[in-house]
VEXDREN-2710 file (C-alpha; in Angstrom, 1 decimal):
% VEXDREN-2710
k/r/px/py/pz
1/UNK/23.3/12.6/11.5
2/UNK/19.9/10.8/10.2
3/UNK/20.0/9.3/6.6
4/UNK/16.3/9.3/4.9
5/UNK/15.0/6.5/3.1
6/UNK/11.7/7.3/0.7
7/UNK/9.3/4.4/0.2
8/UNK/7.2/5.4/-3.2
9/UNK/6.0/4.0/-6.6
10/UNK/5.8/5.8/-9.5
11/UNK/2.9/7.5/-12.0
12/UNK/3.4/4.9/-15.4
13/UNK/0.7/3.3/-17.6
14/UNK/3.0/0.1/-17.3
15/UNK/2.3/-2.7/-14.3
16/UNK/6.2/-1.5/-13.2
17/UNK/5.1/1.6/-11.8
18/UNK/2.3/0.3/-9.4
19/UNK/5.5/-2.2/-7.0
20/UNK/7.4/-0.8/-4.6
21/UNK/10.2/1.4/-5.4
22/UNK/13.3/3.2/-3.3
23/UNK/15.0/6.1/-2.9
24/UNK/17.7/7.4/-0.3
25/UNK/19.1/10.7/0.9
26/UNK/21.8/12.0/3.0
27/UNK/20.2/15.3/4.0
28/UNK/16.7/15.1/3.3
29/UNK/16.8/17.5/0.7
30/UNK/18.7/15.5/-2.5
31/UNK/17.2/11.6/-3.1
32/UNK/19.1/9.8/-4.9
33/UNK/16.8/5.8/-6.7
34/UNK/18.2/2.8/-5.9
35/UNK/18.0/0.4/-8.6
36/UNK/18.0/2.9/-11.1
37/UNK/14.2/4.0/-10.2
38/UNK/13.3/0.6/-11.1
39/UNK/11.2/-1.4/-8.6
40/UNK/13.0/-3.2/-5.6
41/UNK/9.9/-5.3/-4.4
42/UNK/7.3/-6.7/-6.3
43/UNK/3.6/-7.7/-5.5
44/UNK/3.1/-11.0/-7.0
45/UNK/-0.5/-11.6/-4.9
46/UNK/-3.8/-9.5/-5.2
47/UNK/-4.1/-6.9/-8.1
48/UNK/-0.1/-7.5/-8.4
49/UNK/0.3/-4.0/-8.0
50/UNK/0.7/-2.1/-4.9
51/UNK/0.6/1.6/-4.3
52/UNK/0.3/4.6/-1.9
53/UNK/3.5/3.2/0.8
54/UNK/4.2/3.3/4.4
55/UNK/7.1/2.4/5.9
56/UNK/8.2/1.9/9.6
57/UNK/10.8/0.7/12.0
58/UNK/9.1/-1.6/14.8
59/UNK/10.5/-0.4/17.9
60/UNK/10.5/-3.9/20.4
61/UNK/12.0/-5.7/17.2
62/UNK/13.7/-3.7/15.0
63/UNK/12.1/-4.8/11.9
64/UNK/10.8/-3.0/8.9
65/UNK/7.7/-2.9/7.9
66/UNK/6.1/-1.8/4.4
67/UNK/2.6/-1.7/3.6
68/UNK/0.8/-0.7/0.6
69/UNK/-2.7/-0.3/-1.2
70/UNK/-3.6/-3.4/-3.1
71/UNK/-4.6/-1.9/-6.1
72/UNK/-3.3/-2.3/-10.1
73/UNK/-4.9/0.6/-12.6
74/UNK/-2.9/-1.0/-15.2
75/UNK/-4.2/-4.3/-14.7
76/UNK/-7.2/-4.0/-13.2
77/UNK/-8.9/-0.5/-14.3
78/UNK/-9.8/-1.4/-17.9
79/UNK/-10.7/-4.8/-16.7
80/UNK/-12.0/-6.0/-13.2
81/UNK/-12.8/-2.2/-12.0
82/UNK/-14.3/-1.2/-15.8
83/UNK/-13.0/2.1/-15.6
84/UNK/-14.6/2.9/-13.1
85/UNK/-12.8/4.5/-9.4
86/UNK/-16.3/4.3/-8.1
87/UNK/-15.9/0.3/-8.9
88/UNK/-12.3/0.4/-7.2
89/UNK/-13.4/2.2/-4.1
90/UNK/-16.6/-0.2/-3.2
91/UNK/-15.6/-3.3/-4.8
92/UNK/-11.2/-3.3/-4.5
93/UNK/-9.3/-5.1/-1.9
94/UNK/-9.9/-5.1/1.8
95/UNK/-6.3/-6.2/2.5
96/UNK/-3.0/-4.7/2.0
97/UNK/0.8/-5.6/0.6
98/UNK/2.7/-5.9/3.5
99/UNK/6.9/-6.5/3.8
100/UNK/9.0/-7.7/6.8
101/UNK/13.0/-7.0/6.7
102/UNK/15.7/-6.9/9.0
103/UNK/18.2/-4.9/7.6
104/UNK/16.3/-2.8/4.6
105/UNK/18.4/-5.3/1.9
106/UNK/16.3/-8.7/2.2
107/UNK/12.6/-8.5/2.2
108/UNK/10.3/-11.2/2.9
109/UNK/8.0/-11.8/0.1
110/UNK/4.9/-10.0/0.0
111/UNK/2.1/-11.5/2.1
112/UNK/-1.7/-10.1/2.2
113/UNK/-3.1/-8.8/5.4
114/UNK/-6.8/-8.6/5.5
115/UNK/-7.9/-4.7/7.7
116/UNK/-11.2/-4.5/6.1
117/UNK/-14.6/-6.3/7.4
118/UNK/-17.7/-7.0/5.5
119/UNK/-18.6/-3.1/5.9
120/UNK/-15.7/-1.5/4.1
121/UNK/-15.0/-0.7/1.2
122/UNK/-11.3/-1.0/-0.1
123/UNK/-8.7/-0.5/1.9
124/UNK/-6.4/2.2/0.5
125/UNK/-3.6/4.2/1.9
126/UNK/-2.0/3.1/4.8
127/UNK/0.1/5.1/7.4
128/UNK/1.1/3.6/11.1
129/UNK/2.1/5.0/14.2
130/UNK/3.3/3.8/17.9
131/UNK/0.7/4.8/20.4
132/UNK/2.9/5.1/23.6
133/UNK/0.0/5.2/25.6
134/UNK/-1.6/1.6/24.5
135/UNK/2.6/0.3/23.6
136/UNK/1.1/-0.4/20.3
137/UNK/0.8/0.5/16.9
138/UNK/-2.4/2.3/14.9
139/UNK/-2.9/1.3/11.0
140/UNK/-4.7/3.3/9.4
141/UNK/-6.3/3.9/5.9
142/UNK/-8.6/5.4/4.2
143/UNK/-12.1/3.8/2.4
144/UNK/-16.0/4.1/1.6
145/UNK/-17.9/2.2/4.4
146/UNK/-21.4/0.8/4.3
147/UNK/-22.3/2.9/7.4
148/UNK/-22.8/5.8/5.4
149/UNK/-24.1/4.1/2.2
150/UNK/-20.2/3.5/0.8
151/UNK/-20.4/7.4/0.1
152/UNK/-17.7/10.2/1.6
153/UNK/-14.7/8.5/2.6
154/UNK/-13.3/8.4/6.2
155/UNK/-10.2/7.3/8.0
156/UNK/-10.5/3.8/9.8
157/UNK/-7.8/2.0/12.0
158/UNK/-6.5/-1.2/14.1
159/UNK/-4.5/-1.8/16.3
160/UNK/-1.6/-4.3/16.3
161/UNK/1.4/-5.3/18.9
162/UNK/3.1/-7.4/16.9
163/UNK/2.1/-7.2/13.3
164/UNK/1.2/-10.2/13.2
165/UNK/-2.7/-10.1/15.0
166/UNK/-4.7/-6.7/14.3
167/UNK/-8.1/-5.6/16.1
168/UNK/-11.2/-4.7/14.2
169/UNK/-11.7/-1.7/12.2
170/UNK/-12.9/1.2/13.9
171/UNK/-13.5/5.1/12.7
172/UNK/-10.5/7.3/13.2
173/UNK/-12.4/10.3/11.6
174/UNK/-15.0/11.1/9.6
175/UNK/-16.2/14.7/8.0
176/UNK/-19.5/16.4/9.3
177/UNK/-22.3/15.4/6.6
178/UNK/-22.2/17.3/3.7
179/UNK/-18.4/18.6/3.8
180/UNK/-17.3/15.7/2.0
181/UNK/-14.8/12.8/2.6
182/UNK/-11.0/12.8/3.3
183/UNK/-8.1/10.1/2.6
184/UNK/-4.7/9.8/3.1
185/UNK/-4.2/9.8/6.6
186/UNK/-0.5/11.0/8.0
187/UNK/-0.2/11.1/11.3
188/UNK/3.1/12.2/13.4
189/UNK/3.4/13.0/17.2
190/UNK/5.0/16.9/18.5
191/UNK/5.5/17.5/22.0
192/UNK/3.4/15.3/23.1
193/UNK/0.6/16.3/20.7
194/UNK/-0.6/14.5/17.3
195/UNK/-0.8/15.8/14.0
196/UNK/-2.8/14.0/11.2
197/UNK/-2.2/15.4/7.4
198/UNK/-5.4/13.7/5.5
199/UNK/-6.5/14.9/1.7
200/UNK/-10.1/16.3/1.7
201/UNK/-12.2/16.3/-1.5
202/UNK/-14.6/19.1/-0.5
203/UNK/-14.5/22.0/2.1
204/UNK/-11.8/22.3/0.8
205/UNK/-10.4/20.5/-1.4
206/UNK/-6.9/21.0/0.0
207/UNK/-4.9/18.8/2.3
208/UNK/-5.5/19.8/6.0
209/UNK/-4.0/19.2/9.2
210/UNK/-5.8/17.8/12.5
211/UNK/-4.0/18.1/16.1
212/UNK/-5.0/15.8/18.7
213/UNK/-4.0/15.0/22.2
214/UNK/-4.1/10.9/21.7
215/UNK/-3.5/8.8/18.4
216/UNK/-7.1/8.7/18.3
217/UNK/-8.5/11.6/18.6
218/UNK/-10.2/13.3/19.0
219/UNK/-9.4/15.9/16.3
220/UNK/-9.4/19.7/15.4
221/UNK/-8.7/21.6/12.6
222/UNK/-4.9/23.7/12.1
223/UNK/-5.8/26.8/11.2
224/UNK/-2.8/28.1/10.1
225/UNK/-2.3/25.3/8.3
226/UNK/-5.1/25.8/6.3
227/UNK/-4.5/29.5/5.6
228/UNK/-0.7/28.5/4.4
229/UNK/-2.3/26.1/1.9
230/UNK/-4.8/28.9/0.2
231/UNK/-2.3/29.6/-1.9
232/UNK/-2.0/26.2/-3.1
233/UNK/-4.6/25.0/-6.2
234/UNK/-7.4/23.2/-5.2
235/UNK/-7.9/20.1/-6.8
236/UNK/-4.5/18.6/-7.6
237/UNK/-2.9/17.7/-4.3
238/UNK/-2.8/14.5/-2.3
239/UNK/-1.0/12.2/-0.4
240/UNK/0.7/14.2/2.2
241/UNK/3.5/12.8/4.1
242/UNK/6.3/14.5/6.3
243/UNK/9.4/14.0/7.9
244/UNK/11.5/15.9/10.6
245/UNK/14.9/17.0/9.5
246/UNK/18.4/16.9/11.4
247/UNK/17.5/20.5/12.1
248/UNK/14.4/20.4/13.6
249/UNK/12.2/21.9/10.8
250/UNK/9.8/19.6/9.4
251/UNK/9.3/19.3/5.9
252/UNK/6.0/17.7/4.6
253/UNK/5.7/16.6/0.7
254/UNK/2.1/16.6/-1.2
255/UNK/1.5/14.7/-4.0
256/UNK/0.3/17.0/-7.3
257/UNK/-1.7/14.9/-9.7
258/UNK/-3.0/17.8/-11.7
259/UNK/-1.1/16.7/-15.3
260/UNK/-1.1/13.5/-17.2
261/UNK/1.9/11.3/-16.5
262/UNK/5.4/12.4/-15.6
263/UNK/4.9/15.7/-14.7
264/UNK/3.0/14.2/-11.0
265/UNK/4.4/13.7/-8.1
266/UNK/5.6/15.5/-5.0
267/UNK/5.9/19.0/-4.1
268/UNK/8.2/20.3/-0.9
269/UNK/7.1/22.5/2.3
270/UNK/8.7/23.5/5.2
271/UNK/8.1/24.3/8.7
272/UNK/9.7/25.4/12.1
273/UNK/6.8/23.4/14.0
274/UNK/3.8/20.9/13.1
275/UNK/2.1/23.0/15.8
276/UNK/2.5/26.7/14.1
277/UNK/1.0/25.4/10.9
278/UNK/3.0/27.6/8.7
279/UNK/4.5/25.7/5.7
280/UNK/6.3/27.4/3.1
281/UNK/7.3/26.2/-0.3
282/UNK/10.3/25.3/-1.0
283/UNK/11.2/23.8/-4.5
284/UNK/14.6/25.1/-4.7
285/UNK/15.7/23.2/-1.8
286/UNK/14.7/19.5/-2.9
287/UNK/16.0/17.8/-5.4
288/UNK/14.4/14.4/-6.9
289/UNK/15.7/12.1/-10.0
290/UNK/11.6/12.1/-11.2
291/UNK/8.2/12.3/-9.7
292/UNK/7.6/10.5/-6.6
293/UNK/4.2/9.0/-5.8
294/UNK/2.5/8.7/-2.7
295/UNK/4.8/7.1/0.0
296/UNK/6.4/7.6/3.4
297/UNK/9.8/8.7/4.4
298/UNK/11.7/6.9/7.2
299/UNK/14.7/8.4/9.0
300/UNK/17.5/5.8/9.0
301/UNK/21.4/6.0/10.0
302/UNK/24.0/6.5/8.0
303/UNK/25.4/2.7/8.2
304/UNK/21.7/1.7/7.0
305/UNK/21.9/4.2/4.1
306/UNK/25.5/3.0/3.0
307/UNK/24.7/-0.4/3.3
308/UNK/21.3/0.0/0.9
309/UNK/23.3/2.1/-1.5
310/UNK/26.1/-0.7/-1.4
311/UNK/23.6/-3.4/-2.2
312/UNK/22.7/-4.9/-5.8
313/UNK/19.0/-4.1/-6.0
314/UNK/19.5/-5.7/-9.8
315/UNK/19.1/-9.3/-7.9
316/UNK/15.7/-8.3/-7.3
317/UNK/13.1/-10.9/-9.5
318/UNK/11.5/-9.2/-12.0
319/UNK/7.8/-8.9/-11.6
320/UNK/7.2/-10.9/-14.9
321/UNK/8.8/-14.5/-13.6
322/UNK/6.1/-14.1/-10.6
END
């Protein structure tokens, strides 16, 4: 039976939020915070605040990696960004937080890996997948980019082998002019097929889900998808991400950010197939200790789950003695 581990950070007005936090679950459905929802890794370089998490298990070495959106609002909005997203979105970080482990217990200290070139803007939310095709891996974010005059957003990528050396950026997918951008890319594979979740800000602004036949593309629009998600406010939803259960559904999270504070974070769907489109609502089968923010779930075993539920996440250093 697969154990779930949930890589998130949390909605707080206090630099604590914006690290990287941990939560487990047996089934999928009932998480459970390790280090009583306090962070387990800190970001000590860049805007020393990370946010918007992916996780994933490197299949040639076994490692972990997490990487993360180098971004602080509570340092850096009322400051170096002037309160300004506009100012976060051209003139933020081109890099990104990145973690190695090899058991999900000890973590390397953060290191910065710079994705963006001189034409990007910054780089925010990351997601990666395997691309059996190339036996590699495809990172890729979200960000403004100067071929378009840093205006609608897009989806941009590299490519990496070992984590270590990544190509140069390249469009993953873009919106027709005039329908807007799109950000937060989540991308899983189905029968052969891929399926990538992004957030669009205009026509519609909904999440929406792409199928394509290779990691690249090209892409079309889910239609069913898109009709299950009219009944869902416009507006206020983000950061999807989704996971396949023991039983074969799939059940995909999105991240409501329509309130102030503590009432944010995600909301649960469910599915038989990626491919059918139809998710349902289901808040009566998840359970969560307090809002998650935008992350990634990884299926892990159950030794891996008792072993990071065994562990004393206290021993972490506090952000402040960075």
């Amino acid at each position: 039976m697969q154990n779930y581990l949930f890589v998130h950070f949390r909605e707080t007005t206090s630099p604590e939020g914006e690290q990287v936090h941990f939560a487990v679950s047996r089934d999928g459905f009932h998480w459970q915070a390790l280090n009583g929802g306090k962070p387990v890794l800190w970001a000590y370089y860049g805007d020393h605040g990370v946010r918007d998490m992916t996780v994933i298990r490197d299949k040639k070495t076994g490692k972990f990696h997490i990487f993360a959106t180098d971004l602080s609002l509570s340092f850096g909005m009322r400051g170096k960004y002037s309160h300004s997203w506009h100012n976060c979105c051209t003139k933020g970080s081109k890099d990104l937080g990145h973690w190695v482990s090899d058991d999900l217990v000890h973590w390397s200290e953060e290191e910065m890996v710079t994705l963006g070139d001189a034409d990007c803007g910054c780089v925010w939310a990351p997601d990666v997948i395997y691309d059996k095709e190339q036996d590699d891996y495809v990172l890729h974010w979200s960000c403004c980019h100067k071929s378009n005059h840093f205006g609608p957003m897009g989806i941009y990528y590299n490519r990496t082998k070992d984590f270590i050396h990544y190509t140069a950026p390249q469009c993953l997918y873009r919106k027709e002019e005039g329908m807007g951008g799109c950000i937060d890319s989540a991308m899983y594979e189905e029968d052969g097929k891929y399926f990538l979740f992004i957030k669009s800000d205009k026509t519609p602004n909904r999440v929406m889900l792409l199928q394509g036949d290779h990691v690249t593309g090209p892409f079309t629009v889910v239609e069913n998808f898109s009709q299950s998600m009219l009944s869902v406010q416009e507006g206020v939803y983000e950061a999807p991400t989704a996971v396949k259960l023991d039983d074969g559904r799939w059940a995909l999270f999105i991240d409501y950010y329509g309130v102030q504070g503590a009432g944010q974070g995600y909301v649960p769907f469910l599915a038989n197939k990626l491919s059918e489109g139809r998710f349902a609502r289901s808040d009566e089968s998840f359970s969560f200790p307090y809002g998650f923010k935008h992350g990634t779930i990884l299926t892990i075993t159950e030794e891996e789950c008792d072993r990071m539920l065994a562990h004393n996440w206290q021993n972490v250093p506090d952000g402040r003695w960075g």
